[in-house]
PAZAPA-4460 file (N, C-alpha, C; in steps of 0.05 Angstrom, whole numbers, plus 32768, in hexadecimal, padded with zeros to 4 digits):
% residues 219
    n_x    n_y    n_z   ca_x   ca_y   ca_z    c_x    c_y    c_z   seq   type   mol
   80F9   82CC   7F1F   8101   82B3   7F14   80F3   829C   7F24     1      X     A
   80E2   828A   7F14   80DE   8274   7F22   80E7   8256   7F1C     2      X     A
   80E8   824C   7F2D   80FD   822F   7F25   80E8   821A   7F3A     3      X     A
   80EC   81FB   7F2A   80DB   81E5   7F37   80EC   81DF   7F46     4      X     A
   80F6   81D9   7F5B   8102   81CA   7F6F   80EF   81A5   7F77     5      X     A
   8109   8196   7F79   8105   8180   7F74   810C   816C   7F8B     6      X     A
   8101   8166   7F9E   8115   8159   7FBA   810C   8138   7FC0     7      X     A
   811A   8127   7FCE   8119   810B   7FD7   8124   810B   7FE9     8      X     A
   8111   80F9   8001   8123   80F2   8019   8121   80CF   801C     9      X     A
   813C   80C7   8027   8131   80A1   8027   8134   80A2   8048    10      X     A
   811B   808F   804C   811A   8086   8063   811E   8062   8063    11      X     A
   811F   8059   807D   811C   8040   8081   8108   8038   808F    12      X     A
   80F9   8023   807D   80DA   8015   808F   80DB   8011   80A3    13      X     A
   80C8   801A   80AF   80C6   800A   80CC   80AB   800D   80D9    14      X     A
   8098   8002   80C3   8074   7FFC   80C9   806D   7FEE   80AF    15      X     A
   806A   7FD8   80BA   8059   7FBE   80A1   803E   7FC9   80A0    16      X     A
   802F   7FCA   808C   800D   7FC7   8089   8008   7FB0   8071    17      X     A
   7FFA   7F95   8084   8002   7F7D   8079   7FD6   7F78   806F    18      X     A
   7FCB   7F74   8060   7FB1   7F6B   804D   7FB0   7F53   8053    19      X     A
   7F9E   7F42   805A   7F9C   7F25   805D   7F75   7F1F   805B    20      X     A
   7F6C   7F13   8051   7F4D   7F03   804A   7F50   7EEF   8053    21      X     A
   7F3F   7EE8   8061   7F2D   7ECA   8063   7F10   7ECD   804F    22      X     A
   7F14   7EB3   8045   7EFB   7EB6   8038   7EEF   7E97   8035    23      X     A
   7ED8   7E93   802F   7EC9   7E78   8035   7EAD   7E79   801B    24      X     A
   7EA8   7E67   800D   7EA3   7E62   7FF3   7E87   7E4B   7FFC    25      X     A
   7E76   7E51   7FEE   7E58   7E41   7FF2   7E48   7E44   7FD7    26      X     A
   7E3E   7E34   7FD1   7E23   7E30   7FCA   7E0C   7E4A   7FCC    27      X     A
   7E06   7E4B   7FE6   7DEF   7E5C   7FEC   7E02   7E69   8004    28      X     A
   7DE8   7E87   8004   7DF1   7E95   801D   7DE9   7E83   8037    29      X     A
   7DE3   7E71   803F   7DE2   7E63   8054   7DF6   7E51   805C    30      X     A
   7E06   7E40   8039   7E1A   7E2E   8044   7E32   7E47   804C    31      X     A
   7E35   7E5D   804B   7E48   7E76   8047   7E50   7E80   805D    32      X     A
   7E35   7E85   8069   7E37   7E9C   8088   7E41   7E87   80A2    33      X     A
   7E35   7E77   80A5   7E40   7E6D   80BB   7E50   7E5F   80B8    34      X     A
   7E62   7E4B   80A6   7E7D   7E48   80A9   7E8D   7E64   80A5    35      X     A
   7E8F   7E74   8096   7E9B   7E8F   8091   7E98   7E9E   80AE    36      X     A
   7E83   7E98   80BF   7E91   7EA9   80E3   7E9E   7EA0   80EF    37      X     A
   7E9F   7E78   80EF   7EAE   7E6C   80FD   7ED4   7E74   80F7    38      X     A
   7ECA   7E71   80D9   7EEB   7E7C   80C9   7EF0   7E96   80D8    39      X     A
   7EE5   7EA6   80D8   7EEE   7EBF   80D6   7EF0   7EC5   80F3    40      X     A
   7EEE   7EB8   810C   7EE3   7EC8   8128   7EFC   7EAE   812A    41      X     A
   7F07   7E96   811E   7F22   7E89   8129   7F39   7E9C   8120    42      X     A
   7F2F   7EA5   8102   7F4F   7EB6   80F9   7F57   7EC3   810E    43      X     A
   7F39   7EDE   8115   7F3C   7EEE   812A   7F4F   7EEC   8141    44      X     A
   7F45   7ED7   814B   7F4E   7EC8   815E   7F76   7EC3   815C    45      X     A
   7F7E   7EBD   8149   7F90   7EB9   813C   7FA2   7EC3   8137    46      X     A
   7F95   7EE9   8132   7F9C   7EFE   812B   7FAA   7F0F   8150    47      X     A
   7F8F   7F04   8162   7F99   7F19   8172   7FAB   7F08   818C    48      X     A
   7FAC   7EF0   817C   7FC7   7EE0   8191   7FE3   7EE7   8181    49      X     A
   7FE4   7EF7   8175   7FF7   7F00   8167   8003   7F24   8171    50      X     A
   7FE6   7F2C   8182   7FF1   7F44   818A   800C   7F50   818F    51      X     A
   8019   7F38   81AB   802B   7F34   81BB   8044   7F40   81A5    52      X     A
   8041   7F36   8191   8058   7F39   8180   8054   7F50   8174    53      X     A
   804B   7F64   816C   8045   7F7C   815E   802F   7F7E   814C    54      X     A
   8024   7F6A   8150   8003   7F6A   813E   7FED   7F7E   8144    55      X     A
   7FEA   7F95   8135   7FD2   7FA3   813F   7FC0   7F9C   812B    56      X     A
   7FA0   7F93   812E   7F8B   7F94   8113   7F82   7FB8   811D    57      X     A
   7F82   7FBB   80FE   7F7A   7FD6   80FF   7F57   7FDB   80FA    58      X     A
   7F57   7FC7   80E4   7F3B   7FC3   80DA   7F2B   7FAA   80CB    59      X     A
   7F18   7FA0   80C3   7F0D   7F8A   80BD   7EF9   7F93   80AB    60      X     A
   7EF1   7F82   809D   7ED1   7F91   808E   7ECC   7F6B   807A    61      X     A
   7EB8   7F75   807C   7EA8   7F4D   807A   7E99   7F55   805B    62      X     A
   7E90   7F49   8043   7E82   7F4B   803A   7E79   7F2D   8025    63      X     A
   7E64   7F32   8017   7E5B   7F17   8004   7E61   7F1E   7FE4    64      X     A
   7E62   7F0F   7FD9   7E69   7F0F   7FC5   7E59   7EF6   7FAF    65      X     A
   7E46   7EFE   7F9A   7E3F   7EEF   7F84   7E55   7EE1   7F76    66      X     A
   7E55   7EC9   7F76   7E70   7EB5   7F5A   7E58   7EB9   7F47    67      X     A
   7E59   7EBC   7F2F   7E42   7EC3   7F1E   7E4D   7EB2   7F00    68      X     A
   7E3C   7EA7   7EED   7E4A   7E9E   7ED2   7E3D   7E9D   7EC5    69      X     A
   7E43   7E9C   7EAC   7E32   7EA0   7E98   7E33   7E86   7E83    70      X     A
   7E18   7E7B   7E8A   7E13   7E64   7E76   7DFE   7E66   7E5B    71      X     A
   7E05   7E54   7E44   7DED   7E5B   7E2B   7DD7   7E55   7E33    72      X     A
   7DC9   7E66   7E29   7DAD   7E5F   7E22   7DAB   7E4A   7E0C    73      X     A
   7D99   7E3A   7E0E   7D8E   7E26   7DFE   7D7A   7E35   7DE7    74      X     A
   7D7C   7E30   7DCC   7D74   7E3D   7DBE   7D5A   7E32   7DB3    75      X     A
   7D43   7E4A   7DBD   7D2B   7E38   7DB7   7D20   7E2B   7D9F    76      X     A
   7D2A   7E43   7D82   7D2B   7E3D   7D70   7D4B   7E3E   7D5E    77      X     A
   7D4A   7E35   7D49   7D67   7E3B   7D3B   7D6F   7E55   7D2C    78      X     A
   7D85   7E65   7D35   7D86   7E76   7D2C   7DA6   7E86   7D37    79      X     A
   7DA5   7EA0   7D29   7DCB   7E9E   7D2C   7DCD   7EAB   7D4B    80      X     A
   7DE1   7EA3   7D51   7DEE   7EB8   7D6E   7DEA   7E9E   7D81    81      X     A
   7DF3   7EA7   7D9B   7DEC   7E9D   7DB2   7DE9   7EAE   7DC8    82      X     A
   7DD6   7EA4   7DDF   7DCF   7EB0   7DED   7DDA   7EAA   7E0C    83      X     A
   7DE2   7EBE   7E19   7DE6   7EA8   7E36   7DD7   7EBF   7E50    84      X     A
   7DDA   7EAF   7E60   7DC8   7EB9   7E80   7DE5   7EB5   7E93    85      X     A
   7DE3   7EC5   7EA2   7DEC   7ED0   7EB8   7DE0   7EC3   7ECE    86      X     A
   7DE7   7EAC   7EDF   7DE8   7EA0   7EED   7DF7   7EA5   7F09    87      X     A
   7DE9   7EA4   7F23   7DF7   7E99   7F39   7E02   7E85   7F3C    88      X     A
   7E19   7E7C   7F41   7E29   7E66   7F4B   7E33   7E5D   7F66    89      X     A
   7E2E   7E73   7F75   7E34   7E70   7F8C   7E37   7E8A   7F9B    90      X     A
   7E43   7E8B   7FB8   7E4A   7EAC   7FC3   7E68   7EA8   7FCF    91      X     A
   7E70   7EB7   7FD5   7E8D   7EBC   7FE6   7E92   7EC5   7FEF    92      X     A
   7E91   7EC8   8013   7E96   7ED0   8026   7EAF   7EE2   8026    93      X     A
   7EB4   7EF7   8031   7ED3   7EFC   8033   7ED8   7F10   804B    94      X     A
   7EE2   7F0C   805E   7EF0   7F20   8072   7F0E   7F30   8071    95      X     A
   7F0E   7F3D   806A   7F27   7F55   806F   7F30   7F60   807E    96      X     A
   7F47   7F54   808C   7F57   7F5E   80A2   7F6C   7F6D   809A    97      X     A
   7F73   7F88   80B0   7F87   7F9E   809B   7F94   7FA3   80BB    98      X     A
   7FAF   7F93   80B0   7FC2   7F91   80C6   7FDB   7FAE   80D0    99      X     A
   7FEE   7FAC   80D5   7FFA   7FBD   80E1   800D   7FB5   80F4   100      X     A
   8022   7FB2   80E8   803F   7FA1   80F6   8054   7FBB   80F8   101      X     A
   805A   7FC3   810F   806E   7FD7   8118   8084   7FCA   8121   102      X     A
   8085   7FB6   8125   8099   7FA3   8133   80A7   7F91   8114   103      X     A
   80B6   7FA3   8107   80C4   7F98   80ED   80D5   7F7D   80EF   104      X     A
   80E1   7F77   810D   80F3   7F5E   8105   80E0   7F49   810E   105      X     A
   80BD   7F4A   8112   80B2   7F3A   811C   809F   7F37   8104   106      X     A
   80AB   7F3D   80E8   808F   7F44   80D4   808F   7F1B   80C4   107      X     A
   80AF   7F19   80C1   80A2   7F00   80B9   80A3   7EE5   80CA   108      X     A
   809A   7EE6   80E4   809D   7ED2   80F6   8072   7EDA   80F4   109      X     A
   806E   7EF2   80F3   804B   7EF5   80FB   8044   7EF1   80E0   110      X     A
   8054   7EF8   80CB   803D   7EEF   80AE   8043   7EC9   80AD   111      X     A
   8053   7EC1   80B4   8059   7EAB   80B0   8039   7E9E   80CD   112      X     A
   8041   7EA1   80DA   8028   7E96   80E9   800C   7E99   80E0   113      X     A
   8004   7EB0   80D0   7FF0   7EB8   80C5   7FEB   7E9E   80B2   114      X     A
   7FFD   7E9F   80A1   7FF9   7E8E   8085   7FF7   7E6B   808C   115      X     A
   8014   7E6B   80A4   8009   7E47   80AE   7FE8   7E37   80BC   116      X     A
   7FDF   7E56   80BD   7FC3   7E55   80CA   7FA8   7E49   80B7   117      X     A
   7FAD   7E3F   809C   7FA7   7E46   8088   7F88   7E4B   8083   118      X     A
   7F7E   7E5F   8095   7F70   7E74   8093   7F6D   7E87   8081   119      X     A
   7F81   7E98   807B   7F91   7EAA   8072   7F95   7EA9   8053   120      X     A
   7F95   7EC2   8047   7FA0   7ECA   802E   7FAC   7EE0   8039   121      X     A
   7FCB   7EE3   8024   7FD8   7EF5   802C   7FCF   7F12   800F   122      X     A
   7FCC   7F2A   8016   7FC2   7F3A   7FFD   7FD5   7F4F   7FF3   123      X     A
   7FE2   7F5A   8001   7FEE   7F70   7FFE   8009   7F6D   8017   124      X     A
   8020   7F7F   801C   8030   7F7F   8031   8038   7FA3   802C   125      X     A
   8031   7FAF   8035   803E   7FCF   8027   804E   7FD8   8049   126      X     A
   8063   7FE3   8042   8077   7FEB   804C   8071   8013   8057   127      X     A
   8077   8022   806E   8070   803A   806F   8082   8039   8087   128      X     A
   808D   8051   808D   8094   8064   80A0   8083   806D   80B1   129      X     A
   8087   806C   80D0   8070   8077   80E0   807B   8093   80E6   130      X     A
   8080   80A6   80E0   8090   80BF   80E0   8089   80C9   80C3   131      X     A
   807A   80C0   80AD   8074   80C4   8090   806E   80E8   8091   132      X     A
   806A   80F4   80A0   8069   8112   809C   8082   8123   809C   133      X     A
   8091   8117   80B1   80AF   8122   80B7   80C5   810E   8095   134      X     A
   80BF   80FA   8091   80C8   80FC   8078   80BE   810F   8062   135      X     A
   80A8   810B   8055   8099   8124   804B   80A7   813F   8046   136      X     A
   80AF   8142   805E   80B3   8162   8067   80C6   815E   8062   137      X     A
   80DA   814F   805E   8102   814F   8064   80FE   8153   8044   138      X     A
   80F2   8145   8037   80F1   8147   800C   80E8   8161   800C   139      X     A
   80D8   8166   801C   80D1   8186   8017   80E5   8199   8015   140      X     A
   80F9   8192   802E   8114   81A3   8032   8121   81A5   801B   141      X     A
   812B   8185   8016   8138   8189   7FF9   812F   818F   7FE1   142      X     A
   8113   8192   7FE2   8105   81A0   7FC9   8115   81BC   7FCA   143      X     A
   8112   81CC   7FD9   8118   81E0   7FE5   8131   81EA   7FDB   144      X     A
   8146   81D4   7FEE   815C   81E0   7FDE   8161   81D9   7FC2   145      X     A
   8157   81CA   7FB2   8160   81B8   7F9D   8150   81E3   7F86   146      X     A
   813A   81E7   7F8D   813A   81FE   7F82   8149   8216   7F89   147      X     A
   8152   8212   7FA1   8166   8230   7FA6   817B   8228   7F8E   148      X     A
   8187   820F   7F97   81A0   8208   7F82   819D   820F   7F61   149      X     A
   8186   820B   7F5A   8185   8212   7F43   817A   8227   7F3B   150      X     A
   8173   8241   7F4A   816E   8259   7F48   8183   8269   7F44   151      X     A
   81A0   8260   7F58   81B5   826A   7F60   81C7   8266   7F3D   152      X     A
   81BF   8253   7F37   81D1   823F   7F1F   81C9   8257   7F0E   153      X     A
   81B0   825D   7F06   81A8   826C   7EF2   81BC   8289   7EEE   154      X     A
   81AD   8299   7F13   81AD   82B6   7F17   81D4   82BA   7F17   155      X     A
   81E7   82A8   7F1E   81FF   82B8   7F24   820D   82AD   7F0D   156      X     A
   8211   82A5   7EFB   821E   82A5   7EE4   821D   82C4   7ECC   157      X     A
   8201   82D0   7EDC   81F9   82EA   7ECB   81FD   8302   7EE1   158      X     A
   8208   82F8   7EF7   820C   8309   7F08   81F4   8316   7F14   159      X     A
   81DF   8301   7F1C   81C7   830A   7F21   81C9   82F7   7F3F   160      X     A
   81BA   830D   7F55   81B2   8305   7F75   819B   82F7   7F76   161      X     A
   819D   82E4   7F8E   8179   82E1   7F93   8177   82F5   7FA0   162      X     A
   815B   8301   7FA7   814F   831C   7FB8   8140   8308   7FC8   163      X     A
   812D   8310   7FCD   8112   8305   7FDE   8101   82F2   7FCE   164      X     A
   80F8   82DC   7FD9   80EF   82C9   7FD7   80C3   82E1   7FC9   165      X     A
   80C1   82D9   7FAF   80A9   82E3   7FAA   8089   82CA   7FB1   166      X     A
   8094   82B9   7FA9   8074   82A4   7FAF   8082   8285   7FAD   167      X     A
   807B   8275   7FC1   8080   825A   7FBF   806A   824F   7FC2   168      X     A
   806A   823B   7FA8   8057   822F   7FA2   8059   8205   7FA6   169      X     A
   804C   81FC   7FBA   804C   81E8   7FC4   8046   81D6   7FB0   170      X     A
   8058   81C1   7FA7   8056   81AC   7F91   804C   8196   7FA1   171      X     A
   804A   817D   7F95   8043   815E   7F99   8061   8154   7FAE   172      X     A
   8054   814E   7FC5   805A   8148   7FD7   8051   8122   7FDD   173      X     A
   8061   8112   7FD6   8053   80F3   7FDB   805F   80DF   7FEE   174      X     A
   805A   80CD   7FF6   806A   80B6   8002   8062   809A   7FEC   175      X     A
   8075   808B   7FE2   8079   8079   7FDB   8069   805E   7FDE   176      X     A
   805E   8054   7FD1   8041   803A   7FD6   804F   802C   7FE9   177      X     A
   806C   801B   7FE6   8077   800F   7FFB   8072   7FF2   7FFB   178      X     A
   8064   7FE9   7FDF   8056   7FD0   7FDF   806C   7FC1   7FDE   179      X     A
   806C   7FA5   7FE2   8081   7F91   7FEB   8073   7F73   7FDA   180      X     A
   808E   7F67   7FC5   807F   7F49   7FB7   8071   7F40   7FCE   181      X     A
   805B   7F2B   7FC3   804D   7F1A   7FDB   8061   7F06   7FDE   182      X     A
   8059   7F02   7FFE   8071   7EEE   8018   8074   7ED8   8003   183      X     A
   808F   7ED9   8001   808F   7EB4   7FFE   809E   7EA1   8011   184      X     A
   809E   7E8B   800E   80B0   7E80   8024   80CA   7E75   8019   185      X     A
   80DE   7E6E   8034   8102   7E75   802B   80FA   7E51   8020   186      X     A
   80F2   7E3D   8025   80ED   7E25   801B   80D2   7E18   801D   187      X     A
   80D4   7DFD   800D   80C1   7DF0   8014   80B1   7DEC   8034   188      X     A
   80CF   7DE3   803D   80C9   7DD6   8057   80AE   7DE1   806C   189      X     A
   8099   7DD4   8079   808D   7DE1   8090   8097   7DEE   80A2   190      X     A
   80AA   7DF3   80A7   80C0   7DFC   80B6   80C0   7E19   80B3   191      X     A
   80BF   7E1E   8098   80D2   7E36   808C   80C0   7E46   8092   192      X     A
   80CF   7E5C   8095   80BC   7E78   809C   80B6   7E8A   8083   193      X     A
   80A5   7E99   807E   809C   7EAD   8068   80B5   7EC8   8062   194      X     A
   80BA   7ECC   804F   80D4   7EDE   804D   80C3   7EF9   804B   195      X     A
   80C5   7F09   804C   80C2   7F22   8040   80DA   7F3E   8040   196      X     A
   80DD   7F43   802D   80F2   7F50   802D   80EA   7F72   802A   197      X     A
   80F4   7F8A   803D   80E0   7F9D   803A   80F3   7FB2   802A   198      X     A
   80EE   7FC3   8018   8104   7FD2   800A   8111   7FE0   8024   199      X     A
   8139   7FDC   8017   8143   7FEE   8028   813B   8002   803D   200      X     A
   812C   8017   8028   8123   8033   8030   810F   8036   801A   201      X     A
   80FE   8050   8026   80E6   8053   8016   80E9   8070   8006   202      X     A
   80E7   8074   7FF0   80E6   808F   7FEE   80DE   80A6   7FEC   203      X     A
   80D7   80BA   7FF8   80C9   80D1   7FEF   80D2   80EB   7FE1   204      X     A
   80BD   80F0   7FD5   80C4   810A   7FC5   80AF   811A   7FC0   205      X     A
   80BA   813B   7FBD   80AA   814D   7FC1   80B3   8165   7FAD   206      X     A
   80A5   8173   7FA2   80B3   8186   7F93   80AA   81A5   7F9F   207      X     A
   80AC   81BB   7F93   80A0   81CF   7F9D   80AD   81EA   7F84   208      X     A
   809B   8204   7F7C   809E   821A   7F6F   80A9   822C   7F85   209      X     A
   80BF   8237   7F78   80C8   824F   7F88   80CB   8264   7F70   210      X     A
   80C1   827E   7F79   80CA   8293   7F6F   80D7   82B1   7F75   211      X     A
   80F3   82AF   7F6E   8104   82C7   7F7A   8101   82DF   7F67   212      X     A
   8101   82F5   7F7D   8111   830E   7F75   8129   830D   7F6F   213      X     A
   8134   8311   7F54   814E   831B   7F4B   8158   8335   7F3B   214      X     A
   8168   833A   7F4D   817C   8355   7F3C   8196   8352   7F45   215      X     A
   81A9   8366   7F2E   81C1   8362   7F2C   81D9   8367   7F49   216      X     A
   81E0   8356   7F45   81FA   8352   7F5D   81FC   836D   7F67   217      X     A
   81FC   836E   7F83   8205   8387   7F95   81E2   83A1   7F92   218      X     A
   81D3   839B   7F83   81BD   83AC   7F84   81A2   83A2   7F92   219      X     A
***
């Protein structure tokens, strides 16, 4: 007999992974690059006076970017349709900083300093467990039992045993995206700090194939 077993375990967050860009807008790749290092080597700057509090940068990556548009062609002679060209309009600088806040009651005092910096775009906020394998494994458990339970449900109403365990087959095992609305603030005021609210708990879930030996009660 084989049966899907079905399991969830909830944890509670306690590791921010917070997305933030600087980015700087030109004309030409020349008006671009050198205001775009000054921007980006103050964010830095910005970023790692923030350590103290639980700020780790994990990673960065810089790149350019074409603004491109498309204008008509002027039509040499008269005739149906129109034509247009693909134009440069400019480039756009952008640096990507990929943060990492372990220190949860310090998450919106450091995004809030990020954003007063106004350096900063805020991109993403996703929420994770630093223990994410030992959750994993606990949905595993209850995968586990959630198919014994329903193997048992089947076999003893007909007066049938489990025997020995024949082949278990490892299902989809995941952790939860954890993504979080973008920060907003509790008021207008300059004052006010950035809210972010992280879900209760996160959930995981895992399933898994089991297949028993059965025969009749007492054999």
């Amino acid at each position: 007999m084989t049966v899907l077993g079905k399991g969830k375990h909830e944890v509670r967050p306690d590791l921010a992974r917070v997305a933030v860009t600087v980015t700087t807008e030109g004309k030409t790749l020349e008006s671009v690059n050198n205001p775009h290092q000054d921007r980006a080597t103050r964010a830095l700057k910005i970023l790692e006076g923030l350590q103290s509090l639980g700020l780790e940068i994990e990673k960065s990556n810089y790149r350019v970017d074409e603004r491109r548009v498309q204008r008509p062609i002027p039509p040499v002679q008269p005739g149906p349709g129109q034509r247009y060209e693909n134009l440069v309009e400019g480039y756009t600088a952008t640096t990507t900083f990929s943060l990492k806040i372990a220190a949860m009651d310090k998450l919106n005092e450091i995004v809030t300093k990020v954003t007063d910096s106004n350096l900063f775009q805020v991109h993403s906020v996703r929420f994770q467990v630093v223990q994410e394998r030992m959750a994993l494994n606990q949905a595993r458990r209850s995968a586990m039992l959630d198919a014994k339970e329903q193997a048992l449900a089947y076999a003893e109403p007909v007066d049938l045993e489990l025997k020995e365990i024949i082949a278990i087959t490892d299902g989809e095992a995941e952790a939860p995206d954890g993504y979080a609305d973008m920060p907003m603030r509790r008021a207008t005021s300059p004052n006010s700090t950035v809210q972010i609210i992280p879900p209760a708990t996160l959930e995981f879930n895992a399933s898994v194939n089991v297949t028993w030996r059965i025969a009749p009660r007492g054999f």
